[in-house]
C-alpha positions as CSV (number, residue, x, y, z in Angstrom):
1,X,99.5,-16.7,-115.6
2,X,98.9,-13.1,-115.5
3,X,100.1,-11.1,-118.5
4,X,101.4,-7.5,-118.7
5,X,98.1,-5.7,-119.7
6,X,96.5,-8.0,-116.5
7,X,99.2,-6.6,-114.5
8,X,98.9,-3.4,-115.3
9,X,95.0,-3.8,-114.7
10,X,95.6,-5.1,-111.9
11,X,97.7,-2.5,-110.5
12,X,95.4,-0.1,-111.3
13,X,92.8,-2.1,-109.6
14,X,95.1,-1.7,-106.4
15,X,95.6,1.9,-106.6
16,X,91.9,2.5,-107.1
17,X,90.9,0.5,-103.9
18,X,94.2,2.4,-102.1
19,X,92.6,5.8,-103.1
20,X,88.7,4.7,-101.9
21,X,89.8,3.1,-98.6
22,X,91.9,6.6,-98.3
23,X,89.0,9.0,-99.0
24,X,87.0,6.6,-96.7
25,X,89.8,7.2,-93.5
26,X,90.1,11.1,-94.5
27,X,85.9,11.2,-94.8
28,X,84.7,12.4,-91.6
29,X,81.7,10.1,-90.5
30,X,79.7,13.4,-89.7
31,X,77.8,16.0,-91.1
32,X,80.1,18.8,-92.7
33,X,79.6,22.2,-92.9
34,X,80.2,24.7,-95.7
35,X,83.5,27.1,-94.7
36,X,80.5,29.5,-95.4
37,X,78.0,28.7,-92.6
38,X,81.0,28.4,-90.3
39,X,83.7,31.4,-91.0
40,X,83.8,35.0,-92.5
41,X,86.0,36.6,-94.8
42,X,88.0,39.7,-93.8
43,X,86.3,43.1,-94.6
44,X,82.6,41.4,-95.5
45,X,80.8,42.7,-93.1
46,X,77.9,44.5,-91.8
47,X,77.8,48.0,-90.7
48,X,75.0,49.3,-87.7
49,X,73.7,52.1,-88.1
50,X,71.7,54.6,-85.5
51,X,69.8,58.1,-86.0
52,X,66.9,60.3,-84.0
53,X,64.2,61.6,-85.7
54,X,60.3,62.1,-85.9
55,X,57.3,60.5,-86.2
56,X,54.0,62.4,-87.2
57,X,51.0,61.7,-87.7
58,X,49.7,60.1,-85.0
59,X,46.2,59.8,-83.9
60,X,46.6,61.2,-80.7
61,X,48.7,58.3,-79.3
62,X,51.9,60.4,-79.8
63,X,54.5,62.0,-77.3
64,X,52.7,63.7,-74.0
65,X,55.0,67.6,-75.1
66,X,54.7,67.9,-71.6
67,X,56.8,65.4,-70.0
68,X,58.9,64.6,-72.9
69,X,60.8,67.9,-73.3
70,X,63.6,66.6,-75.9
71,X,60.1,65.9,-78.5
72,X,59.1,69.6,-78.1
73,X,62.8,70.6,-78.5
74,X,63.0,68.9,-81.8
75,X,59.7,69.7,-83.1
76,X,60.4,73.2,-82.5
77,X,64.3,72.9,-84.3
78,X,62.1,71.2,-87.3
79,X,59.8,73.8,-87.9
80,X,62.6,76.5,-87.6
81,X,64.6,74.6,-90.5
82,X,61.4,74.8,-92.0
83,X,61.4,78.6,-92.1
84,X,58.3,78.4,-89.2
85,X,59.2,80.4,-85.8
86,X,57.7,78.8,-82.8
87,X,60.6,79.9,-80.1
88,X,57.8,82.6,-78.6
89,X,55.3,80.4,-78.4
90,X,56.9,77.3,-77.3
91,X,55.4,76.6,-74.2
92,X,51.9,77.0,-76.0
93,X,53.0,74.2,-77.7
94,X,50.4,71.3,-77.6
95,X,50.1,68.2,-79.6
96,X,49.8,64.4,-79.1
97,X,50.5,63.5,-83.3
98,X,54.0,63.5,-82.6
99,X,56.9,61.2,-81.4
100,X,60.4,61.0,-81.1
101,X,61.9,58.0,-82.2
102,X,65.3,56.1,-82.4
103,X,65.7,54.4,-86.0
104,X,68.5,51.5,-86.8
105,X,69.7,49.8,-89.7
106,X,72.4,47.1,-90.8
107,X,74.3,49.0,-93.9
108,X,75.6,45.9,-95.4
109,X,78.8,44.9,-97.2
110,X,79.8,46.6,-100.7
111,X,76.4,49.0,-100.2
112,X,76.5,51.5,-103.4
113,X,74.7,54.8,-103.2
114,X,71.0,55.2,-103.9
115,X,70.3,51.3,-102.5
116,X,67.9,50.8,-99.8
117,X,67.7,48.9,-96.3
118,X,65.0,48.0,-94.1
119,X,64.7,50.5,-91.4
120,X,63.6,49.9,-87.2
121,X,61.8,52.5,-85.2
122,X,61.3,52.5,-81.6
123,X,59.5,55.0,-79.5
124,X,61.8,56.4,-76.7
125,X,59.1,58.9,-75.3
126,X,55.4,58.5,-73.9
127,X,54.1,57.9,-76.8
128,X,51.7,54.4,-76.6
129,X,51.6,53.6,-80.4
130,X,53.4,54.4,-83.5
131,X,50.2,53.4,-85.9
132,X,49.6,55.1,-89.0
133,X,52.6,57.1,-88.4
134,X,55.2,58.6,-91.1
135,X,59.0,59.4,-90.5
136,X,60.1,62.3,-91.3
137,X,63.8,62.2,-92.8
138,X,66.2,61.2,-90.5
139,X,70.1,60.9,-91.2
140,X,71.6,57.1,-89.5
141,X,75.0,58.1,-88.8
142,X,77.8,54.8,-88.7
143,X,80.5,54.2,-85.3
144,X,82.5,57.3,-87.4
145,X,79.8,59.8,-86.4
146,X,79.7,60.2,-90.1
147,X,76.2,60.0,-92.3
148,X,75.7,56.6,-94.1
149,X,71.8,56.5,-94.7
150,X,68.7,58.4,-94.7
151,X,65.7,57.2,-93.3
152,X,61.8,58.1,-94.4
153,X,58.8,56.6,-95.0
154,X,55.3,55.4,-93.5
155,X,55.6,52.9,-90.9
156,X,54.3,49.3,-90.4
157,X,53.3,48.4,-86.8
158,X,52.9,44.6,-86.3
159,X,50.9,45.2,-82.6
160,X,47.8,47.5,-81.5
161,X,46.5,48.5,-78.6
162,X,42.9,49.6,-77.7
163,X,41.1,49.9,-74.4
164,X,38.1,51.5,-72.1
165,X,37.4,52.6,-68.4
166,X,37.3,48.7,-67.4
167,X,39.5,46.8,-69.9
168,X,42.7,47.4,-71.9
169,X,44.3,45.0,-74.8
170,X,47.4,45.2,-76.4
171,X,48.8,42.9,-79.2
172,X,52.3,42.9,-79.7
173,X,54.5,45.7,-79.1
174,X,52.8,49.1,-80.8
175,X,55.9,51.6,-79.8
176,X,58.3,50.0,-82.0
177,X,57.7,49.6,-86.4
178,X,59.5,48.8,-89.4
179,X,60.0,51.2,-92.4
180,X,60.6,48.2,-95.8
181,X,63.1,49.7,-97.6
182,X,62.8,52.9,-96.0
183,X,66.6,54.1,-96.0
184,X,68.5,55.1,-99.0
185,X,72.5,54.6,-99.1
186,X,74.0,58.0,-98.9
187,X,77.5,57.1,-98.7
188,X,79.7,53.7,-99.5
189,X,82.4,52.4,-97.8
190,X,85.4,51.8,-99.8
191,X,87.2,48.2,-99.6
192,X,88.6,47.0,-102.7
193,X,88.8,43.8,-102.5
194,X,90.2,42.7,-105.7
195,X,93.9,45.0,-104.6
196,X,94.2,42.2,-101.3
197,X,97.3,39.9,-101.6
198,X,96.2,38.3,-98.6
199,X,93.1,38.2,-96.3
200,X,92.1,36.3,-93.5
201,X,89.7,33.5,-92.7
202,X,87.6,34.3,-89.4
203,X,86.0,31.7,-87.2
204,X,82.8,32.1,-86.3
205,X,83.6,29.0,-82.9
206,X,87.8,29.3,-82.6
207,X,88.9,26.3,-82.4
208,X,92.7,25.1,-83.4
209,X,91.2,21.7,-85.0
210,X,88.7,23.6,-87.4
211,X,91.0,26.0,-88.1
212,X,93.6,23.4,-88.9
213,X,90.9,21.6,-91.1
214,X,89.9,24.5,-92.9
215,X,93.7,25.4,-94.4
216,X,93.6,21.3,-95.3
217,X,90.9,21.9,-97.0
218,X,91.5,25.0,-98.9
219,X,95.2,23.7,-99.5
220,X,93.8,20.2,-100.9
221,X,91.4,22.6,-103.5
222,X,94.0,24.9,-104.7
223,X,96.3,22.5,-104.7
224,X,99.7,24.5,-103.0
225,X,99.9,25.9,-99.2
226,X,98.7,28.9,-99.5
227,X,96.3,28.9,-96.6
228,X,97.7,28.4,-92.6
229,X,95.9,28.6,-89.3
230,X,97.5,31.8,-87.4
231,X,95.5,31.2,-84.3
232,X,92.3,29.2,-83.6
233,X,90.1,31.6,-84.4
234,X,92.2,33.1,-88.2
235,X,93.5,31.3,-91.1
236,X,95.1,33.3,-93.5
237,X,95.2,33.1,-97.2
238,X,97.7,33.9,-99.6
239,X,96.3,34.9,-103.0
240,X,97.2,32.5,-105.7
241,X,98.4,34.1,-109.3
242,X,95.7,33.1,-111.0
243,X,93.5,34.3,-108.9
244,X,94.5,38.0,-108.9
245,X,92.4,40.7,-109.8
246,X,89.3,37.9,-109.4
247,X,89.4,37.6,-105.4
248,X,85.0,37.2,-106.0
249,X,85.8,33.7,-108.1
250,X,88.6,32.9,-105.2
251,X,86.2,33.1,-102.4
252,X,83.2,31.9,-104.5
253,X,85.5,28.2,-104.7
254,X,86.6,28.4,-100.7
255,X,83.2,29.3,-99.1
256,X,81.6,26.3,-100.7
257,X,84.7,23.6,-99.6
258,X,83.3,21.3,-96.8
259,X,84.9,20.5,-93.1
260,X,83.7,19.2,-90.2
261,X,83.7,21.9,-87.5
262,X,84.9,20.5,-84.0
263,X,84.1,21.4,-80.9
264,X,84.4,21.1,-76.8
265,X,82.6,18.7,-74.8
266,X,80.1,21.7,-73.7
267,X,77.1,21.6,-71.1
268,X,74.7,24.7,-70.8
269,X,72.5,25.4,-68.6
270,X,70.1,27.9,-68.1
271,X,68.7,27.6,-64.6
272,X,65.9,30.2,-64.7
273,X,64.1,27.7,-67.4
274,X,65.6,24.6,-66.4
275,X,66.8,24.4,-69.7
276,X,69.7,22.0,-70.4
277,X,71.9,21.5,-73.9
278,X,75.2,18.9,-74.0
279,X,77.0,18.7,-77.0
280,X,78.1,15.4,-78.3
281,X,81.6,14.8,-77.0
282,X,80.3,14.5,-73.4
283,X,81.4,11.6,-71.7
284,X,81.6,11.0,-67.8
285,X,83.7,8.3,-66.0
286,X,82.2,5.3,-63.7
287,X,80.1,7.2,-61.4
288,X,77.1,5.9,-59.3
289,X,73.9,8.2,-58.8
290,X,71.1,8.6,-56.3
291,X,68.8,11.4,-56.3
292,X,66.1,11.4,-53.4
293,X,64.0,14.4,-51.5
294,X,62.4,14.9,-48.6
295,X,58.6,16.1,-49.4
296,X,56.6,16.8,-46.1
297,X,53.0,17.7,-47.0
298,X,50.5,19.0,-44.4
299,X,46.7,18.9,-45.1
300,X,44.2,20.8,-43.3
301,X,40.7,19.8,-42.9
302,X,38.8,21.5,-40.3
303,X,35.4,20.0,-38.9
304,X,32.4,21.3,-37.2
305,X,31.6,20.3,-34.0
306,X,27.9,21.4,-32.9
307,X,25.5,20.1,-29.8
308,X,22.7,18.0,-30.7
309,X,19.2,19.8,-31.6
310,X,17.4,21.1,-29.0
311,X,20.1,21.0,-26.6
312,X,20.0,23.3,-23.6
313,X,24.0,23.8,-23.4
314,X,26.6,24.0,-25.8
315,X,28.3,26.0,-28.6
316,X,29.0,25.1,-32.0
317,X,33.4,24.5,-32.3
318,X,35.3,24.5,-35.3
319,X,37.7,21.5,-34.6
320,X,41.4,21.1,-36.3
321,X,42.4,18.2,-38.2
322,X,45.5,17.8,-39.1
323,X,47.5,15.1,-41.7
324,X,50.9,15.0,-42.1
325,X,52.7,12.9,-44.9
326,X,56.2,12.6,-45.3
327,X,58.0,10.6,-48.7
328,X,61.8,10.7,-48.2
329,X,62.4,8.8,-51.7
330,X,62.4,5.5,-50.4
331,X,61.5,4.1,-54.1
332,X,64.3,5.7,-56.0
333,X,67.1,3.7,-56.3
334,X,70.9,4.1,-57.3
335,X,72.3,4.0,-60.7
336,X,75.4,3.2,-61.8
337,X,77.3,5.1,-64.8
338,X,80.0,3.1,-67.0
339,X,82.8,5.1,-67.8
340,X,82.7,7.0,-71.4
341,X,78.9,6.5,-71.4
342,X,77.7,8.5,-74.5
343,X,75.3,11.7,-74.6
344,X,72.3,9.2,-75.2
345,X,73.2,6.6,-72.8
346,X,73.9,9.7,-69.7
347,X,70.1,10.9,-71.0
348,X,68.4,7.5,-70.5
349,X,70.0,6.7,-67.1
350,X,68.7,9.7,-65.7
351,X,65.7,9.9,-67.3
352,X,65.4,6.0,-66.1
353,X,65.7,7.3,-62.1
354,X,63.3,9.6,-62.6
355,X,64.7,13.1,-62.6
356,X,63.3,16.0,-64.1
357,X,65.3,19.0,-65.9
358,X,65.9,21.3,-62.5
359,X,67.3,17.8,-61.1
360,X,69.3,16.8,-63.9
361,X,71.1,20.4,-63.6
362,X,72.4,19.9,-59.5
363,X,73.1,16.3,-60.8
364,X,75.2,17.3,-63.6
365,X,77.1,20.1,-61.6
366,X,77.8,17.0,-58.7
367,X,79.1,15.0,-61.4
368,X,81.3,17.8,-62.6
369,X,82.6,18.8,-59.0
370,X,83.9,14.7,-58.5
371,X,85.8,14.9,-61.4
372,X,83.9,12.3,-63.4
373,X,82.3,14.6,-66.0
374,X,84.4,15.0,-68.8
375,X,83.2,18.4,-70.4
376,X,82.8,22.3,-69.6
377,X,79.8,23.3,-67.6
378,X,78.4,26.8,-68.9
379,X,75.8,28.3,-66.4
380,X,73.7,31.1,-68.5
């Protein structure tokens, strides 16, 4: 006889196993990723950022003033703002401790003035290294034309290059450097995120079943709808009230919710490398394979055909001989392909006939043109 406080325990009981075997059905069997790693939030971004400048200091390895016209050009406007008048004499001009130079940086997201960035150089002259070189200051302008960052500073070359009459070595690439923290914020870019009543959720992969799981997921944690897929590649979110004027702690919560990102049944393919990557989903129907080829090989091995010593006539001949082989596959044999076969199971089959990466590639595309590969072929 079971008596109220047993059936209440055992209600409970019932609900608790309900709720498990739930959380196991919703529970996807796969890894999940953090929205973080898989999506980015409206307005956090990067900014690039590009400038021209100088390089001095060289030892002799700079700019050749003669062929690259636009160095002497600038040297000469540098010394002018400088207060140093070179215009009579600037076909006198001769040095090779000098470069022009292309300098790039990432300004990232919420940058304040006076930070600092890592700074890229590249040569774009005749210059053959940038070693022991210094940067001289050099505005990075933003997509606006407008100045976000200046640039200065000694630069780090990770390659060298050194050489004779008879033999030169090079390590690396010696025409392009890196400035650490070489570029100080000028200017910030004003986005106030807390005034947002809405922003959107951007896919890194679109896809209308991640994007769909992503809202779930976000709706589940805040527990009202306030997020919903627009498209496959944008979920937008409404700002909940007690979230306002603290959109940092609102995003803090979502980017650290888990989902498992879906995808197509993919195949890439680089031919150049005979490089080949299938996603998971890839299945193909009942298919039967043969792969064969025709190698003809042709060996030469001439012999020498001379008279016997002593003799009164003959010449010594260089006689042909010639061997011909020819293997039309007779050994490999045909394999046979269940339909929905698994990623592993297509990989072992063909790796079971023998077939090597370049192989694999026409095989795949022939299974693909019949109809019986179930997935989207990418040729790189």
């Amino acid at each position: 006889m079971i008596t109220g406080l047993g059936k209440i325990a055992q209600k409970a009981a019932v609900t608790l196993t309900l709720g498990m075997l739930a959380l196991t059905q919703l529970g996807p069997a796969h890894a999940q990723s953090r929205i973080k790693d898989i999506a980015d939030f409206e307005g956090v971004r990067d900014n690039m950022l590009v400038g021209y400048g100088l390089v001095v200091g060289l030892n002799g390895t700079g700019d050749d003033l003669g062929d690259a016209e636009f160095t002497r050009q600038s040297m000469v406007a540098m010394l002018e703002r400088l207060g140093i008048n070179v215009r009579d004499q600037i076909e006198d001009l001769e040095s090779d401790n000098i470069a022009a130079v292309m300098a790039t940086a990432t300004l990232p997201p919420f940058s304040r003035q006076g930070s600092r960035i890592d700074v890229n150089i590249s040569a774009i002259g005749t210059a053959e290294s940038l070693q022991g070189g210094t940067l001289l200051v050099t505005p990075m302008v933003g997509a606006d034309g407008e100045v976000y960052a200046v640039a200065q500073g000694n630069l780090a070359v990770g390659g060298f290059s050194a050489g004779g009459n008879a033999e030169t070595i090079v390590k690396g690439v010696p025409t392009s450097a890196r400035i650490a923290n070489g570029g100080i914020v000028e200017r910030e870019i004003d986005f106030n995120l807390n005034s947002m009543q809405d922003m959107s959720v951007v896919l890194r992969n679109p896809d209308f079943t991640t994007a769909r799981r992503i809202s779930e997921a976000i709706n589940a944690y805040l527990g009202e709808v306030a997020a919903r897929p627009s498209d496959p590649g944008t979920v937008r979110l409404s700002i909940p009230e007690r979230y306002n004027q603290n959109i940092v702690a609102l995003l803090t919560d979502v980017e650290q919710l888990r989902v498992e990102p879906d995808q197509i049944a993919r195949v890439v393919i680089d031919e150049n490398t005979g490089t080949i990557v299938m996603g998971e989903n890839v299945r193909i129907n009942r298919v039967a394979i043969a792969q064969g080829n025709l190698t003809i090989r042709v060996t030469e091995t001439p012999q020498v055909s001379q008279p016997s010593p002593f003799a009164q006539a003959g010449t010594t001949e260089v006689v042909d001989r010639t061997n011909i082989e020819v293997d039309e596959g007779e050994d490999n044999q045909l394999g046979i392909m269940d339909g929905g076969v698994s990623l592993q199971e297509l990989v072992n089959g063909l790796n079971s006939l023998g077939v090597g990466p370049r192989d694999m590639i026409t095989i795949l595309q022939a299974i693909k043109t019949s109809g019986a590969l179930q997935a989207e072929i990418e040729v790189m």
